[in-house]
C-alpha positions as CSV (number, residue, x, y, z in Angstrom):
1,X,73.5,123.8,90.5
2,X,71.4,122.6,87.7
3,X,69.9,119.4,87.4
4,X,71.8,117.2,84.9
5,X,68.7,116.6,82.6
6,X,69.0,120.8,82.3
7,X,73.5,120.3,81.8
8,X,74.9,120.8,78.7
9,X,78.2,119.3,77.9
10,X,80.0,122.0,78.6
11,X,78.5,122.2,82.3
12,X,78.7,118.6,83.0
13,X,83.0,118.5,81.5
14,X,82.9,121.3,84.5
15,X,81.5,119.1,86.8
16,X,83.9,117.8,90.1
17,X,82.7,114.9,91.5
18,X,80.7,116.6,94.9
19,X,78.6,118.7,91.6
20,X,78.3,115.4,89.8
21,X,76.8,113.4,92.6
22,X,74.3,116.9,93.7
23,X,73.5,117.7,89.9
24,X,72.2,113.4,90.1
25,X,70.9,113.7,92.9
26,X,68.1,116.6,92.1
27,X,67.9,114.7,88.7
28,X,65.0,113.0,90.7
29,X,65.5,109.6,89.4
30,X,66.3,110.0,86.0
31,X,69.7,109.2,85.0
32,X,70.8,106.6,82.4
33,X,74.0,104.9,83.2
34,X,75.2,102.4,80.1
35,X,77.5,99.8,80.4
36,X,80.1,99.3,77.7
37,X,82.6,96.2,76.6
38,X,85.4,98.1,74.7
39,X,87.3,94.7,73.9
40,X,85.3,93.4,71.6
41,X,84.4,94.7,67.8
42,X,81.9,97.2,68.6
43,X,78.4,97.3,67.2
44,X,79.4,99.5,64.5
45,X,82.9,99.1,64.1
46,X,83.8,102.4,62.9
47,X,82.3,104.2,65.9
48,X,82.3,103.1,69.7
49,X,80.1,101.7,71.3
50,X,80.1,104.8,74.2
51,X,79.1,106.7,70.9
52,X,75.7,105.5,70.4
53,X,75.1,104.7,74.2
54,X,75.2,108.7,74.2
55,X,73.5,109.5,71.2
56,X,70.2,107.2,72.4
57,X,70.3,108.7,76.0
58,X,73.1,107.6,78.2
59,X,74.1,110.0,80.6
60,X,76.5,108.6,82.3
61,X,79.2,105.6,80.7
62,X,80.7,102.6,82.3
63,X,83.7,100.6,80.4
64,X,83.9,97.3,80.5
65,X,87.0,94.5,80.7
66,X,88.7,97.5,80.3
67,X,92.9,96.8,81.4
68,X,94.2,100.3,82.8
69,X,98.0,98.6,81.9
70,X,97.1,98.1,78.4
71,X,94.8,101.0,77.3
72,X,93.1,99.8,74.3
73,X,89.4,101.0,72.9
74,X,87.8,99.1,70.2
75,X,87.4,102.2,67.2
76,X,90.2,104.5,68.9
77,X,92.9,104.2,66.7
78,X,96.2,102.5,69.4
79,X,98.0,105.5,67.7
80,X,95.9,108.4,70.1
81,X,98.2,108.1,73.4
82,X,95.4,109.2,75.6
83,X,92.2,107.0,74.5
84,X,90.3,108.0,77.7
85,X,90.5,111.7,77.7
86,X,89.8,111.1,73.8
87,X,86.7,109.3,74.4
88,X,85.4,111.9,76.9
89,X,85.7,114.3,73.7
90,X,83.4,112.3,71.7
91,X,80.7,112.1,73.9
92,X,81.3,114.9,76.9
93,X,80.0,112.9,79.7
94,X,81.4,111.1,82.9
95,X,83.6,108.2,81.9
96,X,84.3,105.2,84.0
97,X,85.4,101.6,84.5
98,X,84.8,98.4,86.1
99,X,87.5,97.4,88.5
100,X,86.8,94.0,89.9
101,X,88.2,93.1,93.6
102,X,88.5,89.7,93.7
103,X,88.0,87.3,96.4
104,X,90.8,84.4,96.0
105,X,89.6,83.1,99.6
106,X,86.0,82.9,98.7
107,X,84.5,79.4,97.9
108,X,83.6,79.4,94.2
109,X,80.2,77.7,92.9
110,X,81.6,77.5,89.4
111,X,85.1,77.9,88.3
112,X,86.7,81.0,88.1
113,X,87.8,83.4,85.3
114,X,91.1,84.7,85.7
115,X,91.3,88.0,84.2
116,X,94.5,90.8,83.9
117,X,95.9,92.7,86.5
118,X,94.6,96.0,84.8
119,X,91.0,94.9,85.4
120,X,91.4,93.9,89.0
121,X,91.5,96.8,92.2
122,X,94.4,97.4,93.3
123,X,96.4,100.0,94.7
124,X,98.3,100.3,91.4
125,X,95.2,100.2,89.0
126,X,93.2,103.0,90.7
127,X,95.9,105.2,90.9
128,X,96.5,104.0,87.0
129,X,92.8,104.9,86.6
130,X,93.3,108.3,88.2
131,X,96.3,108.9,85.8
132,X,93.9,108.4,82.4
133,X,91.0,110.3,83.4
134,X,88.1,108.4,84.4
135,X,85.7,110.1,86.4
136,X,83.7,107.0,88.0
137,X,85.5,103.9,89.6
138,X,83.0,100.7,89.5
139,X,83.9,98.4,92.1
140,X,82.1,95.3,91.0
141,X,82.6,91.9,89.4
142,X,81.9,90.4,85.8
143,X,80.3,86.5,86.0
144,X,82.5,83.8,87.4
145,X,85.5,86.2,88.7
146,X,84.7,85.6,92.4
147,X,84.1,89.1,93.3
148,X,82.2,89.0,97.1
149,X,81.1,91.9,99.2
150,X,83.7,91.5,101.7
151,X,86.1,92.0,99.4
152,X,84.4,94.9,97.8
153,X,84.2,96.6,101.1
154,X,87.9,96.2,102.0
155,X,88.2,97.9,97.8
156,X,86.2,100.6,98.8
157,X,89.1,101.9,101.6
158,X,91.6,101.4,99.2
159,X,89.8,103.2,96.4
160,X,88.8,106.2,98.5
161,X,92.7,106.7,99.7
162,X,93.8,107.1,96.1
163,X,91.1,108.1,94.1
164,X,89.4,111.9,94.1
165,X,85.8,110.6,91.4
166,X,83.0,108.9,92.3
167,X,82.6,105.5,93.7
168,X,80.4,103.2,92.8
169,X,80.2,99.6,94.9
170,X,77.9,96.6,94.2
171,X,77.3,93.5,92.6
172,X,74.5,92.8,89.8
173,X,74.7,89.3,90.3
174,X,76.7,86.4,92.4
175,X,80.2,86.9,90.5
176,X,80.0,83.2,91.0
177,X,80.2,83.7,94.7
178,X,77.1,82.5,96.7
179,X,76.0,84.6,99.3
180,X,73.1,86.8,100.3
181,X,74.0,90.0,97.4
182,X,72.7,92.7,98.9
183,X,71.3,93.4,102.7
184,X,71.0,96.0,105.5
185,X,74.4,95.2,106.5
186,X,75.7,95.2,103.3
187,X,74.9,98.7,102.3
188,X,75.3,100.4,105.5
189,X,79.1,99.3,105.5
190,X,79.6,100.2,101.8
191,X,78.7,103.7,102.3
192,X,81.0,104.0,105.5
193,X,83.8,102.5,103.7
194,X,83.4,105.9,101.4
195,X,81.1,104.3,98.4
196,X,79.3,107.5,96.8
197,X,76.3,105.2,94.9
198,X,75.5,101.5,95.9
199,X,74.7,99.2,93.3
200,X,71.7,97.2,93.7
201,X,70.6,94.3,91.1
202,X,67.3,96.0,89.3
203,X,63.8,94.6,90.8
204,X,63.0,91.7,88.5
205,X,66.9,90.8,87.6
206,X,68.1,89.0,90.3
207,X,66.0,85.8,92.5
208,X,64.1,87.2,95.4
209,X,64.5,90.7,95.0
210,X,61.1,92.6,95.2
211,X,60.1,96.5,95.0
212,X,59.6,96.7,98.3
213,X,63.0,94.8,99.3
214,X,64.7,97.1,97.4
215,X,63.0,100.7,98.3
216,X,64.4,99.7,102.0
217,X,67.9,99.7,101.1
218,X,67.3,103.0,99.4
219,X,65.7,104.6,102.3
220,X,69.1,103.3,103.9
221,X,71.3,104.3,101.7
222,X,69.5,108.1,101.2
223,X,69.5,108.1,104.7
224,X,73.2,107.5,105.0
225,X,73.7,110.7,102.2
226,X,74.8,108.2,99.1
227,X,72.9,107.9,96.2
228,X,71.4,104.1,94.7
229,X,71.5,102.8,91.7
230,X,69.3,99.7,90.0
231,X,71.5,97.4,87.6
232,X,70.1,95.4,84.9
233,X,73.2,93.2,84.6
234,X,71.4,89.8,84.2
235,X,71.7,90.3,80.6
236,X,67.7,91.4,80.5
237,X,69.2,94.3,78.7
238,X,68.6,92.7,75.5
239,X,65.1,91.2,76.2
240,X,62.1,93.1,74.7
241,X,61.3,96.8,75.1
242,X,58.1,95.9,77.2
243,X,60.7,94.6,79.5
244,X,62.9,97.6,79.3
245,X,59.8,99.6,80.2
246,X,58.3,97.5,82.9
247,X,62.3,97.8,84.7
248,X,62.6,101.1,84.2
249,X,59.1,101.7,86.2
250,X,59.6,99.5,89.0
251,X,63.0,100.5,89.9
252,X,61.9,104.0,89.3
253,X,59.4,103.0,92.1
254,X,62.6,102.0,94.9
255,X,64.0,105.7,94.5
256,X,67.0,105.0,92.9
257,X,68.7,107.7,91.7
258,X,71.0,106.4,88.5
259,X,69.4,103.4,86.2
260,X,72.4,101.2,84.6
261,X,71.7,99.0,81.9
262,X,73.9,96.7,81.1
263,X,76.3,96.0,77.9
264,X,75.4,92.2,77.1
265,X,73.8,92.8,73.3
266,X,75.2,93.8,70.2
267,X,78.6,93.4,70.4
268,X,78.8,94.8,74.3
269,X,76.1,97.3,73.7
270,X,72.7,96.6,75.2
271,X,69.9,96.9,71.8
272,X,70.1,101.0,71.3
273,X,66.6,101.3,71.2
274,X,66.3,99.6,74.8
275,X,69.0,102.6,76.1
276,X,66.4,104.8,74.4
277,X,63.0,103.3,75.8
278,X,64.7,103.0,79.1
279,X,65.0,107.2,78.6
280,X,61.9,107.7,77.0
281,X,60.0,105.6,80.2
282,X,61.9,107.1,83.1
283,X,61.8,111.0,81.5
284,X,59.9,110.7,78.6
285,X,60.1,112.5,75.3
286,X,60.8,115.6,75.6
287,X,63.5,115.5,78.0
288,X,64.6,112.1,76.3
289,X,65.0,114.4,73.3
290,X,66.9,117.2,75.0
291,X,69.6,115.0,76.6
292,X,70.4,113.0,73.3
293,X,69.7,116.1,70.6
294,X,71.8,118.7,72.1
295,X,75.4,119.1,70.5
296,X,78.2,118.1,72.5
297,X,79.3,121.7,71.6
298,X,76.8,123.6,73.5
């Protein structure tokens, strides 16, 4: 098994999702998940936004807002009939979504955005999501859907009886939900409801949460044979590259083993050159420059 800083693309497109999560895993902290809105005009409009997420260092990619009923890409022409697989193509790394499972019961601190059926988990939409491709299901919830971690538990069952990739469960922030985000508890039943990476909000994103708070739930979830993963999701993915830098190194610090960065910036990208510093601090140069130089051919 090689180490995905070693893959090239034509050994991560052979990837099935036990190699995936191993080939992570010995990756020793430094994998670059980026979060991407595909509803919106993309940064530069005649490329996507998954595009230059990949070319400054993202391993991994995560759509956003995207509806699994109607399958539409900002910068994939509507006339390609498979806009998932097509994407893959163009940047030959895992490719998943954002499906929210949201909490009508909960009690709601702010009012609630109603969002389409194709963004919200459901028995139809994963299997939908299975159908075009993706590699990675995100179980997780955008600000002010009312997303809560009992409902992402009971999404994580669901998921795992109808989808074959990798799970990821977790909330960046409160969804607009108030409770405690992440605990013990919390983690221990997402990885026994079949979660393959827990989310975690990134040290120094969300209220409260310190190095040491978070290396604890690592230790848990290691322990329980999953693999972590910090989230700058607070929008901080557009403050300075110091800040990029000083993220990257405390969250490095907990264990996890993916680092997400979020897609609030340029038009649902976070600033290209934080993706890259975030790379360049976690692995450095050289290995910054091996992931993002080598040709998708190789």
């Amino acid at each position: 098994m090689k180490r995905f800083l070693d893959a090239f693309a034509s050994d991560i497109m052979a990837m099935d999702k036990d190699d995936l999560i191993e080939s992570i895993r010995i990756s020793e902290g430094r994998v670059i998940l980026s979060e991407n809105n595909v509803t919106i005009t993309q940064f530069q409009p005649m490329i996507t936004n998954s595009e230059i997420a990949r070319a400054f260092g993202a391993d991994l990619i995560l759509l956003n807002c995207f509806d699994v009923f109607d399958e539409k890409i900002m910068a994939i022409d509507d006339k390609i009939d498979d806009p998932v697989r097509y994407l893959k193509n163009l940047v030959k790394r895992p490719i998943g979504l954002n499906l929210e499972p949201i909490d009508y019961k909960a009690k709601m601190d702010e009012d609630r955005d109603l969002i389409a059926r194709g963004r919200i988990c459901s028995k139809e939409s994963v299997k939908k999501a299975k159908d075009l491709g993706f590699d990675i299901i995100s179980l997780t919830g955008n600000p002010s859907t009312g997303v809560s971690n009992e409902s992402i538990k009971e999404a994580i069952k669901l998921t795992r009886e109808n989808f074959d990739g990798v799970i990821i469960a977790g909330k960046m922030h409160g969804s607009g939900i108030s409770e405690k985000i992440i605990d013990e508890k919390t983690v221990s039943d997402f990885v026994d409801a079949g979660a393959d990476v827990i989310l975690l909000p990134a040290v120094g994103t969300f209220p409260g949460l310190t190095v040491d708070y978070n290396k604890n739930l690592v230790d848990i979830i290691h322990e329980k044979k999953a693999l972590a993963m910090s989230a700058i999701g607070t929008s901080q993915e557009a403050a300075s590259v110091e800040t990029i830098r000083h993220l990257a190194l405390l969250n490095k610090m907990t264990g996890v083993d993916i680092h997400h960065i979020g897609d609030h910036g340029y038009s649902g990208l976070a600033p290209y050159r934080n993706i890259l510093e975030l790379s360049i601090a976690l692995r450095g140069e050289s290995l910054t420059l091996r992931m993002i130089g080598s040709s998708i051919l190789r």
